[in-house]
C-alpha positions as CSV (number, residue, x, y, z in Angstrom):
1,X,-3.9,27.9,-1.6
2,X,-4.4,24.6,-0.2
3,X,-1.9,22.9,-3.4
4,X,0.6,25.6,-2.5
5,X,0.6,24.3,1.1
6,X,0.4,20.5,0.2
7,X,3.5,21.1,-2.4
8,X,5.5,23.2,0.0
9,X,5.4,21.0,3.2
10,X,6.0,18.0,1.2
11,X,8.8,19.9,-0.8
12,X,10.1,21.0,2.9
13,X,10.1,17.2,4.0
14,X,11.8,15.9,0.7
15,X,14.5,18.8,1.6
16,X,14.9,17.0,5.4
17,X,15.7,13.9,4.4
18,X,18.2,14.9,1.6
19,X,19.6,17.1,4.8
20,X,19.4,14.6,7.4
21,X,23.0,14.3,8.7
22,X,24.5,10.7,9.3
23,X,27.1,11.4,12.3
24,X,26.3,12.7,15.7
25,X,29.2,15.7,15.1
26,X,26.9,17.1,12.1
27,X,23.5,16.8,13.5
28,X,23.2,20.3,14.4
29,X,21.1,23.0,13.1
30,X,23.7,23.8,10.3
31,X,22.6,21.2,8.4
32,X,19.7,23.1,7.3
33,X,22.0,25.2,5.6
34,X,22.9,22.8,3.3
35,X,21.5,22.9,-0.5
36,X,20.7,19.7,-1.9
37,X,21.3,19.2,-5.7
38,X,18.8,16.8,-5.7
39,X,15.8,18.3,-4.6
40,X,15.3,20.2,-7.7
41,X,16.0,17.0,-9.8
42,X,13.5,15.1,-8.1
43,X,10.7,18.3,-8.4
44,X,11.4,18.6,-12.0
45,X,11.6,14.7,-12.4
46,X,8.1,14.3,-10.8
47,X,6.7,17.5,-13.2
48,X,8.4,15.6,-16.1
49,X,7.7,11.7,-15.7
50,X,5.6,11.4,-12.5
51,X,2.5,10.4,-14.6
52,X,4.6,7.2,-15.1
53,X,3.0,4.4,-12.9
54,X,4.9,3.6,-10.4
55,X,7.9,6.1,-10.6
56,X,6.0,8.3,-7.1
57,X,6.7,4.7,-5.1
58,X,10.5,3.7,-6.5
59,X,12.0,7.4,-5.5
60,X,9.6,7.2,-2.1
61,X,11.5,3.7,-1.7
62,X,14.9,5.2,-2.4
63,X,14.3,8.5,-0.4
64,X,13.3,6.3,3.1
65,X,16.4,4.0,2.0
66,X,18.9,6.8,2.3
67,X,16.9,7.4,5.5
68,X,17.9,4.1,6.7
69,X,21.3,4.3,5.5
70,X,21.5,7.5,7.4
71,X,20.1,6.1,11.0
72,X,22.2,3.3,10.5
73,X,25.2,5.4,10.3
74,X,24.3,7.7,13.2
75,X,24.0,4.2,15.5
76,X,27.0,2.6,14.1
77,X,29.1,5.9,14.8
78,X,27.9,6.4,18.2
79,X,28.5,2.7,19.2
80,X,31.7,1.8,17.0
81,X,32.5,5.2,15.7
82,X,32.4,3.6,11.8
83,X,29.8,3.5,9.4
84,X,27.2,0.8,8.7
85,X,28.1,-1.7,6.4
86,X,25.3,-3.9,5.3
87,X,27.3,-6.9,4.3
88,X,28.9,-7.4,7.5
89,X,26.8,-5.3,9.9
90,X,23.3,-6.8,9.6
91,X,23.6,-9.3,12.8
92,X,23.8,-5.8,14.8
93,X,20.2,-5.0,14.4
94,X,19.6,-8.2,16.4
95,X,22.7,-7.5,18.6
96,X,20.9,-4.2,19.3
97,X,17.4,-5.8,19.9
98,X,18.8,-8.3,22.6
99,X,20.8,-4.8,24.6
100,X,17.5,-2.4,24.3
101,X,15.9,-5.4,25.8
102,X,18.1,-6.6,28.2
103,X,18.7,-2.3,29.4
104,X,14.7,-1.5,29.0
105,X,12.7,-4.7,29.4
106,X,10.9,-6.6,26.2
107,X,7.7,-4.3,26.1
108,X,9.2,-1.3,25.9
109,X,11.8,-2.5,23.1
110,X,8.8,-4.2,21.7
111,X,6.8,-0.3,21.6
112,X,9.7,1.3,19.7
113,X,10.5,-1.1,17.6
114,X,7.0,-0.5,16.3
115,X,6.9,3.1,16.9
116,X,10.4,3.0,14.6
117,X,8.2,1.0,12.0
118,X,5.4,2.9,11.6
119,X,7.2,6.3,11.6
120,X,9.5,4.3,8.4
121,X,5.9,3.8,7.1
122,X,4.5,6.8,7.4
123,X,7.4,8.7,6.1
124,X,7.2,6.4,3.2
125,X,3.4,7.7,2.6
126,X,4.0,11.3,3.1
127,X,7.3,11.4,0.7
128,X,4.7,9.3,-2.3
129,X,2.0,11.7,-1.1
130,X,4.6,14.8,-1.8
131,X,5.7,13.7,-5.1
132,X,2.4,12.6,-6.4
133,X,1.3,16.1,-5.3
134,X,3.9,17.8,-8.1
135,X,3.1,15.5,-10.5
136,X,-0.9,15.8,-10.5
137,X,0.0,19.6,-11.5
138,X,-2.1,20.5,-14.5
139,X,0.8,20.8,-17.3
140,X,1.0,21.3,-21.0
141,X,3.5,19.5,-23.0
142,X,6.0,22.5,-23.4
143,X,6.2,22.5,-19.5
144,X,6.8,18.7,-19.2
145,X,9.7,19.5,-22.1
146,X,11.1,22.7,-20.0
147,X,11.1,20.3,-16.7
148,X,12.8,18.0,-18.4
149,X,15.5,20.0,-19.5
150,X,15.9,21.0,-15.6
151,X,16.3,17.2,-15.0
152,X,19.1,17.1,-17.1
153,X,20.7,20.3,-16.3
154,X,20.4,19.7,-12.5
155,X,21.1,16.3,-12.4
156,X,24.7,17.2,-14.6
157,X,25.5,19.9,-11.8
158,X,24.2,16.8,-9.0
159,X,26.6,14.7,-10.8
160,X,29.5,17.6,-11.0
161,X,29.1,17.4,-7.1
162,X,29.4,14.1,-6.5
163,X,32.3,13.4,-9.0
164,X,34.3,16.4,-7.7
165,X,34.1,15.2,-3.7
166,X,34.9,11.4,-4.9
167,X,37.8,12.6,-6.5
168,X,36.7,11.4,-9.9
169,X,37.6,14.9,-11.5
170,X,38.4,18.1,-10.2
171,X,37.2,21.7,-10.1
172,X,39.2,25.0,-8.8
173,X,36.4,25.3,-6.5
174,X,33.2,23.0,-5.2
175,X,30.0,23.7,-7.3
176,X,27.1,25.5,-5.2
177,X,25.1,23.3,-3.3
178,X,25.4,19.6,-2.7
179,X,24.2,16.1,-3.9
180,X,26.0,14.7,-0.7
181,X,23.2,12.1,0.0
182,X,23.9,11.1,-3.1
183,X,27.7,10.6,-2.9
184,X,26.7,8.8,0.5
185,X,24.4,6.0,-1.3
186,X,27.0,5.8,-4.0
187,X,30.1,5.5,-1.8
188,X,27.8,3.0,0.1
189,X,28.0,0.9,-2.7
190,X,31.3,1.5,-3.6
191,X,32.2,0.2,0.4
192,X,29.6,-3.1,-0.5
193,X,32.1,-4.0,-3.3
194,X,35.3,-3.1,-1.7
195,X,33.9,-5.2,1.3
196,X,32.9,-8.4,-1.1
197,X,36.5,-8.0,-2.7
198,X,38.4,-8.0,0.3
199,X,36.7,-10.7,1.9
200,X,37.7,-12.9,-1.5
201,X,41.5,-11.9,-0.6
202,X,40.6,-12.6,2.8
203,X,39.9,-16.1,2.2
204,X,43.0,-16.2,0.7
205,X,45.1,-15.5,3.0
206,X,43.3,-17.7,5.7
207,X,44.4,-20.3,4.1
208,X,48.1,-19.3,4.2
209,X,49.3,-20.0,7.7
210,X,53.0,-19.9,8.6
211,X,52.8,-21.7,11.4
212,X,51.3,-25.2,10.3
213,X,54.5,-26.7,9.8
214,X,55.9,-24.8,13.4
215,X,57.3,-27.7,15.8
216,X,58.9,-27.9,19.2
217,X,55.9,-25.3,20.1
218,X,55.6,-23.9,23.4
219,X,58.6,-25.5,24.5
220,X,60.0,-22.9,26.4
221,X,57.2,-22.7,28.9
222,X,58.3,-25.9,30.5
223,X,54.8,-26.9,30.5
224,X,53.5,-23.9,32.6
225,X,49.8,-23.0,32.5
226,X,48.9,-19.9,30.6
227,X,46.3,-17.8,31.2
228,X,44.5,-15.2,28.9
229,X,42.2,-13.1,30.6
230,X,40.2,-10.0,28.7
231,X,38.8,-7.0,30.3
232,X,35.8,-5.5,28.5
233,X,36.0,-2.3,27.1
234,X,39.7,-1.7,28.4
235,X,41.5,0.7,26.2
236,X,44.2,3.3,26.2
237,X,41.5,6.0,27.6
238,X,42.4,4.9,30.7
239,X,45.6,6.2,30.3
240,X,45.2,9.1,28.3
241,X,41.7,11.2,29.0
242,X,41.6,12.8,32.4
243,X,38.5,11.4,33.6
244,X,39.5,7.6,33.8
245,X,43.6,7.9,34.3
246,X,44.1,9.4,37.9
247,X,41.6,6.3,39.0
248,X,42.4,3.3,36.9
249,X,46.1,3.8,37.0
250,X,46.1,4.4,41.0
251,X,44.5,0.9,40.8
252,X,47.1,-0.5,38.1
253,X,50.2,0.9,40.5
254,X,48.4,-1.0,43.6
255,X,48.5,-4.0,41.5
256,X,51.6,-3.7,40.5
257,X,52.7,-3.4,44.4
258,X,51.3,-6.5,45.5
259,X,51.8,-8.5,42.1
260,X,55.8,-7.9,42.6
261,X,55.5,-8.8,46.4
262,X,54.8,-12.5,45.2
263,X,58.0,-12.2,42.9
264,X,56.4,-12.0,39.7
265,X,57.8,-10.1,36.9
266,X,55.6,-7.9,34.9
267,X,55.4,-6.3,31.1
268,X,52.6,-3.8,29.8
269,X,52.4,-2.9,26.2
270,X,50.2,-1.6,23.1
271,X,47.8,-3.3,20.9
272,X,46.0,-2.1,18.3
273,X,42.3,-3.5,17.9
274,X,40.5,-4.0,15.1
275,X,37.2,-2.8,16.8
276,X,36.1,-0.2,19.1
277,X,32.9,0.7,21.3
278,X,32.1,-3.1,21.2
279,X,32.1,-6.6,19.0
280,X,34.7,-7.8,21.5
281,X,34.6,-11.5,19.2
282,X,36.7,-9.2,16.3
283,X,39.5,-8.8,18.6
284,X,39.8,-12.2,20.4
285,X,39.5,-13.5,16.5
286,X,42.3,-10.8,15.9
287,X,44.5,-12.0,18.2
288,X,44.0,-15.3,18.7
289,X,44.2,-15.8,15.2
290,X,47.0,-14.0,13.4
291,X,44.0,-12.3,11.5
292,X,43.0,-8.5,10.9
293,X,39.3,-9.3,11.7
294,X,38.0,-6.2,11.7
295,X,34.3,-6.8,10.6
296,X,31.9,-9.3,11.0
297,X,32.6,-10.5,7.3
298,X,35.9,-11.2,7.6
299,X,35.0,-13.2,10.9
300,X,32.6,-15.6,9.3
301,X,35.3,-15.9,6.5
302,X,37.7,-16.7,9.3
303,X,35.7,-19.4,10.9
304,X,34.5,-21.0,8.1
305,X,38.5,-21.0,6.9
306,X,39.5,-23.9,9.0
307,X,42.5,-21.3,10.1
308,X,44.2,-22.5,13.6
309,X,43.5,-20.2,16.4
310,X,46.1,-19.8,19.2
311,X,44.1,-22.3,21.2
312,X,44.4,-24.9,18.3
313,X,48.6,-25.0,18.7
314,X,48.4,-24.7,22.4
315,X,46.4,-28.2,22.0
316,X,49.3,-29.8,20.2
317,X,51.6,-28.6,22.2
318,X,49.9,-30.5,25.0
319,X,47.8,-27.9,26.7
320,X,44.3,-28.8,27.7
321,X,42.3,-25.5,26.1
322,X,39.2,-24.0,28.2
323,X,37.4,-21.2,27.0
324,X,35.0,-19.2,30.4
325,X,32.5,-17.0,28.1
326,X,30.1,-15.5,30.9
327,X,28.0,-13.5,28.5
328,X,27.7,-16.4,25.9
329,X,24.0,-16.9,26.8
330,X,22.8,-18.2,23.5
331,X,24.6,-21.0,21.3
332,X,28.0,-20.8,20.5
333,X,28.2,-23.0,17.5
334,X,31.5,-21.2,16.0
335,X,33.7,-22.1,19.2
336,X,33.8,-25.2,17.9
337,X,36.4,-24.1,15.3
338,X,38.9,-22.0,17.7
339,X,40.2,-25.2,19.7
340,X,38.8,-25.5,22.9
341,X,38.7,-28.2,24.3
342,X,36.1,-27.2,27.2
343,X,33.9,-23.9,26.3
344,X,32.3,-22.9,29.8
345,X,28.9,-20.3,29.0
346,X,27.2,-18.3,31.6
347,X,25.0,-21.4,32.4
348,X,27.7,-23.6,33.2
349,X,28.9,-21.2,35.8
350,X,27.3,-21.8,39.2
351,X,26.2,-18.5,39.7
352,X,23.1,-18.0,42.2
353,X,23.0,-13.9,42.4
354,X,20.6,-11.5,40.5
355,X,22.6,-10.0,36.8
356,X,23.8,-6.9,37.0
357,X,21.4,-5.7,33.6
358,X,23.1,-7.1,30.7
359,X,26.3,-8.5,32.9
360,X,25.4,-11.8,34.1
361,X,27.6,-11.9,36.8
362,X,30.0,-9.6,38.0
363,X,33.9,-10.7,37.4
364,X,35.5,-11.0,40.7
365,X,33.0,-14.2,40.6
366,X,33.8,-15.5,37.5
367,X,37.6,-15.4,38.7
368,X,36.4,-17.2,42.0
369,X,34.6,-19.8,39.9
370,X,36.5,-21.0,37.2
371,X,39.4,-23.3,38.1
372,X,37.0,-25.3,39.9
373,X,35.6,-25.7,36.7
374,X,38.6,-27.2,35.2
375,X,38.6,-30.8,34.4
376,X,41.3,-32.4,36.2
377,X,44.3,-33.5,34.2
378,X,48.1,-34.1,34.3
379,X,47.9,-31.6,30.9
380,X,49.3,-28.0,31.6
381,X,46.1,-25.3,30.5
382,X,45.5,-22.6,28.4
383,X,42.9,-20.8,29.3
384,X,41.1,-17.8,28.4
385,X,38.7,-16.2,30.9
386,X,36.0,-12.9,29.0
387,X,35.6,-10.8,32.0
388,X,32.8,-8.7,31.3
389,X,31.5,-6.6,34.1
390,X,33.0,-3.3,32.2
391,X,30.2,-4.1,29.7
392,X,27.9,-1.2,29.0
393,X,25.3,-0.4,29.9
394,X,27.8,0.4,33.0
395,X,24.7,-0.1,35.9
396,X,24.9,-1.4,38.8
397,X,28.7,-1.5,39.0
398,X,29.6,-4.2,41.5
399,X,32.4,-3.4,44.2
400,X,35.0,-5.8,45.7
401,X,34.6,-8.0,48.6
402,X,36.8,-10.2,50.4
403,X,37.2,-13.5,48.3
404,X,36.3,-15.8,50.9
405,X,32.8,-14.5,51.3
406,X,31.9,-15.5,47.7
407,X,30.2,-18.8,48.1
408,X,27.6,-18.8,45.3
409,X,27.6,-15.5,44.1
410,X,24.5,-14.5,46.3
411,X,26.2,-12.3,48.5
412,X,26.0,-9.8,45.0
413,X,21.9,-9.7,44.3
414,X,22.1,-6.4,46.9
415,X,24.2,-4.8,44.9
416,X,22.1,-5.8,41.7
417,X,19.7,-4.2,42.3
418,X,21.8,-0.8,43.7
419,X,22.5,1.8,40.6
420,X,20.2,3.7,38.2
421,X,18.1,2.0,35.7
422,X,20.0,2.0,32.3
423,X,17.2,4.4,30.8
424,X,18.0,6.6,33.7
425,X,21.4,6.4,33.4
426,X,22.0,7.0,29.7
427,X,20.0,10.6,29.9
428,X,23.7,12.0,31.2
429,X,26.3,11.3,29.6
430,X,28.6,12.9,32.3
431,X,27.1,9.8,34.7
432,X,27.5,7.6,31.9
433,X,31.4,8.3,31.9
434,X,31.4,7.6,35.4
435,X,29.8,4.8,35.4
436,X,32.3,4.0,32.8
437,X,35.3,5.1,34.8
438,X,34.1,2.7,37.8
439,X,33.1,-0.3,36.1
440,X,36.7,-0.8,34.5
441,X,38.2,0.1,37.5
442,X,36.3,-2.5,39.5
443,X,37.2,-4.9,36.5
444,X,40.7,-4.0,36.5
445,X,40.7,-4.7,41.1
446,X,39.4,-7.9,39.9
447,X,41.7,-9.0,37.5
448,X,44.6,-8.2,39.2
449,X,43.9,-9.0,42.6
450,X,42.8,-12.5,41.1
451,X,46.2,-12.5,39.2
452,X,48.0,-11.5,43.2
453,X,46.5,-14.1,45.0
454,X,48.0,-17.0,42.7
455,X,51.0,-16.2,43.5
456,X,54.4,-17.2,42.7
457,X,53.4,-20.7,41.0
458,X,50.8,-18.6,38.9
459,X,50.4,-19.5,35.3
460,X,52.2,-17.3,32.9
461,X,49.3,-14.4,32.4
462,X,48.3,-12.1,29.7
463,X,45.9,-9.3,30.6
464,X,44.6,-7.1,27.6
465,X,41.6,-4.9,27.2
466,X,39.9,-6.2,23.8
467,X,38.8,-2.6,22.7
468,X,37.8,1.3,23.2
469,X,34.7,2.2,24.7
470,X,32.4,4.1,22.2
471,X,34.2,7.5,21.7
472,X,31.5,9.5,23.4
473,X,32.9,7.6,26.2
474,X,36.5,7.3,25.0
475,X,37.1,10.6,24.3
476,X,39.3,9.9,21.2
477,X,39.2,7.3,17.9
478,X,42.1,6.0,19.1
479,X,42.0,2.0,18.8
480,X,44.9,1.0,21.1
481,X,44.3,-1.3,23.8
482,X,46.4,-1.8,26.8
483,X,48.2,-5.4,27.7
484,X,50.3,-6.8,30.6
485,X,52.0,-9.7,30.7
486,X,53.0,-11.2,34.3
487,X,55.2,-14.1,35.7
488,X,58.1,-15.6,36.7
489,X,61.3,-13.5,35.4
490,X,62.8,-16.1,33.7
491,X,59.6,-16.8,31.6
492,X,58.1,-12.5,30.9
493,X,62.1,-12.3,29.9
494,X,61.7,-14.1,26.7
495,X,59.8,-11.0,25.9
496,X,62.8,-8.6,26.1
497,X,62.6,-7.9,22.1
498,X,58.9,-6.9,22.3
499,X,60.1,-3.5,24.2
500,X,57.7,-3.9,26.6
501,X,57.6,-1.8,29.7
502,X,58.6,-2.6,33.0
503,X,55.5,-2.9,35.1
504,X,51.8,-2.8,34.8
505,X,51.6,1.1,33.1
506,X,52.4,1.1,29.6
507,X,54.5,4.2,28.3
508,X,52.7,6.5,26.1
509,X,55.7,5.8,23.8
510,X,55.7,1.9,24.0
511,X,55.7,0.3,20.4
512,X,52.4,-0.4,19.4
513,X,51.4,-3.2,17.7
514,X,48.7,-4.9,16.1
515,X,46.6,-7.4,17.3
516,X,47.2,-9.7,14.8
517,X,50.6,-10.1,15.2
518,X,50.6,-11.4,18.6
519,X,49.8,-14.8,17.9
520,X,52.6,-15.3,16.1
521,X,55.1,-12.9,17.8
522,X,54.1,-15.4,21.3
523,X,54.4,-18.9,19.6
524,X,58.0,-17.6,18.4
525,X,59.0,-16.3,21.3
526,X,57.8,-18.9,23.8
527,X,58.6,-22.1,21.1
528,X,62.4,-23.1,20.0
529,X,61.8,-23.2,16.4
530,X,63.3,-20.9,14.4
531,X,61.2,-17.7,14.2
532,X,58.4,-17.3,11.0
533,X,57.1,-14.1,11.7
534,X,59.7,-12.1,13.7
535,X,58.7,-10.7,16.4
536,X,59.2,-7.1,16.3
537,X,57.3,-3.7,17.7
């Protein structure tokens, strides 16, 4: 009795993790309804062979790798809605350390990073334990030979399966059952490759820039300053799901009001980014680049490429190049290839309040703080400012105060310390939307209030949401990302072929295009060179 328990619960666990879903939208209940074809593969495998030193361990090992692979999946697609690629994806597991820590303080990340650890472990132990349990079975040699046959019969149907869904062949209809965590692994490794190939062609093309040989750039500015500000987890969701667009584009209309009382002129448009739910560095690389960075592979490539950012032909055009980077806390090594002249990190900014959680200071301050910041020089400036107060985890969200009462940034540590703990927070996501929903509106008052109060001599501006929230938050995959374009009308009117529309509120039917063309599409429009990459929606 007790070996019929001991091979049933371990049988019942191998069947769990060959179940265990990989996306949030499949782990439900259902999934127990699933028949894996290679559950009896493994039993009969064990029956056959398991005698053979060793062979209990290796499919232990491969069963709690799939597990892995699985988690990995389920995090990536809640945060980025993609899945985990190990090539590219591996700095996130740090990423991920430094935001549990920053949202639930080191000891408790500390607790279930070890909790996570042992659970790996001991699921390792009870999987050997399980298969060592069907291969201690007192057997004859005809019954090793009969189990062996199963192996080959059931691992022809697992392999039926898996060629069938991967399109290698076809049947009129899908063979019972499934080997699906076996097409995942496989696929898996299928991705790795595809990812270590494309990075190769990637290279490649980093190397092929059209606009090395570009002169006469930036001409048509007439030396005017530019400015490039990004707003954190801006994306078309404000536009499109009911929750975000009655409030953000109130906010945006507002703007717009006071923006054309200083005589500005003003554009709005589509991008698409590479990225979504986060790893806003993919879409400044996108842009600023002429690059489709869309994973952290093709980023390194990009940096280690020599390739000239935006930032690199500003500079010989004149411009003096600033980069403000308030949640660069850490090293910043790579900026040193994207032409700034003067990177400015959240320790170079004077600020003297509390953080808001992971935000380390809220953006109406970094707005207040940065042209005093700026070296003085007879050069005209390109600057991008990384607002970042739309940052998840979404608490506290800071509000709006009159500029003049800045000062230091202390008049914020109240509101600091206001809001629900992340961990609180995060057990709705209904608040977590909210939170959402406030913090980008806040974000967007700040941005454009900053961009009213320069008034008419203002630089020429671009304002562009970087990415989607996760699409929990989102409420779609979409990957568009808003952007506005303001100044003077003789300037934003060298933009009339980018069919743009009039005003801060994109239509839903504006061309979109991709990030990676707007590098490019700006150095020909606002340069007198003859255009190399045309720009066109």
């Amino acid at each position: 009795m007790k070996q019929v328990l001991t091979l049933s619960l371990g049988t019942g666990l191998i069947f769990c993790v060959l179940v265990l879903p990989n996306h949030p939208g499949t782990m439900t209940w259902s999934a127990l309804n699933r028949w894996p074809l290679e559950l009896p593969v493994i039993v009969a495998l064990m029956v056959a062979l398991g005698r053979l030193r060793g062979l209990a361990t290796v499919i232990a090992l491969l069963l709690v790798v799939s597990t892995l692979v699985k988690i990995a999946d389920y995090g990536t697609f809640i945060a980025y809605n993609r899945t985990f690629n190990p090539i590219v994806d591996l700095f996130l597991i740090n990423a991920g350390f430094g935001l549990l820590t920053t949202s639930l303080g080191l000891p408790l990340t500390l607790v279930l990073v070890l909790l996570g650890s042992a659970a790996l472990a001991l699921l390792f132990v009870l999987l050997r334990f399980a298969l060592k349990a069907w291969a201690d079975l007192p057997t004859q040699n005809w019954m090793r030979g009969v189990a062996a046959a199963g192996v080959l019969m059931a691992g022809t149907w697992a392999v039926a399966d898996v060629g069938h869904h991967l399109d290698q062949w076809r049947f009129e209809a899908s063979p019972p059952g499934t080997a699906w965590t076996s097409r995942l692994i496989y696929k898996r490794g299928a991705e790795m490759q595809a990812t270590a190939a494309d990075l190769a062609q990637f290279r490649r093309k980093a190397q092929s820039d059209p606009m090395l040989q570009a002169q006469g750039l930036l001409d048509k500015l007439e030396g005017r300053d530019v400015l490039l500000i990004w707003i954190e987890s801006y994306g078309r969701a404000s536009f499109d799901n009911p929750l975000y667009a009655q409030t953000h584009q109130q906010t945006l209309r507002s703007a717009e009001t006071a923006i054309r009382e200083t005589g500005m002129s003003m554009r709005s448009g589509w991008l698409t980014s590479p990225t979504a739910g986060g790893e806003s560095w993919l879409a400044h690389g996108t842009l600023a680049t002429g690059l489709w960075t869309s994973d952290n592979g093709r980023y390194n490539a990009m940096i280690a490429s020599g390739r000239k950012w935006l930032f690199h032909y500003a500079q010989r055009a004149g411009y003096q190049t600033a980069a403000i980077m308030p949640a660069i806390t850490l090293a910043w090594p790579e900026s040193s290839a994207m032409g700034f002249d003067h990177v400015f990190a959240a320790a170079d900014i004077p600020y003297q309040g509390k953080r808001f959680n992971w935000v380390t200071m809220p953006d109406q301050f970094t707005l207040a703080a940065y042209p005093d910041l700026l070296p003085q020089s007879a050069q005209p400036r390109f600057v991008q400012v990384a607002l970042i107060s739309s940052h998840a985890p979404w608490t506290p969200v800071p509000r709006m105060i009159p500029w003049e009462e800045i000062g230091d940034g202390s008049v914020f540590e109240q509101m600091a310390q206001q809001g629900p703990a992340p961990r609180e927070l995060w057990k709705d996501r209904d608040a977590v939307r909210d939170a959402y929903r406030r913090s980008v509106d806040y974000s967007l008052q700040a941005a454009f209030a900053h961009v009213a109060n320069l008034g008419a001599q203002a630089p020429l501006i671009i304002v562009a949401g970087d990415h989607q929230a996760a699409g929990f938050v989102a409420g779609s995959d979409n990957r568009d990302v808003p952007f506005h374009v303001i100044g003077p009308s003789e300037v934003v009117s060298h933009l009339a072929h980018w069919g743009l529309s009039d005003g801060l509120l994109p239509a839903p039917d504006t061309p979109v295009r991709r990030m990676d063309r707007f590098r490019d599409d700006f150095l020909s429009t606002f340069s007198s060179f003859e255009p190399l990459a045309k720009a066109a929606p």
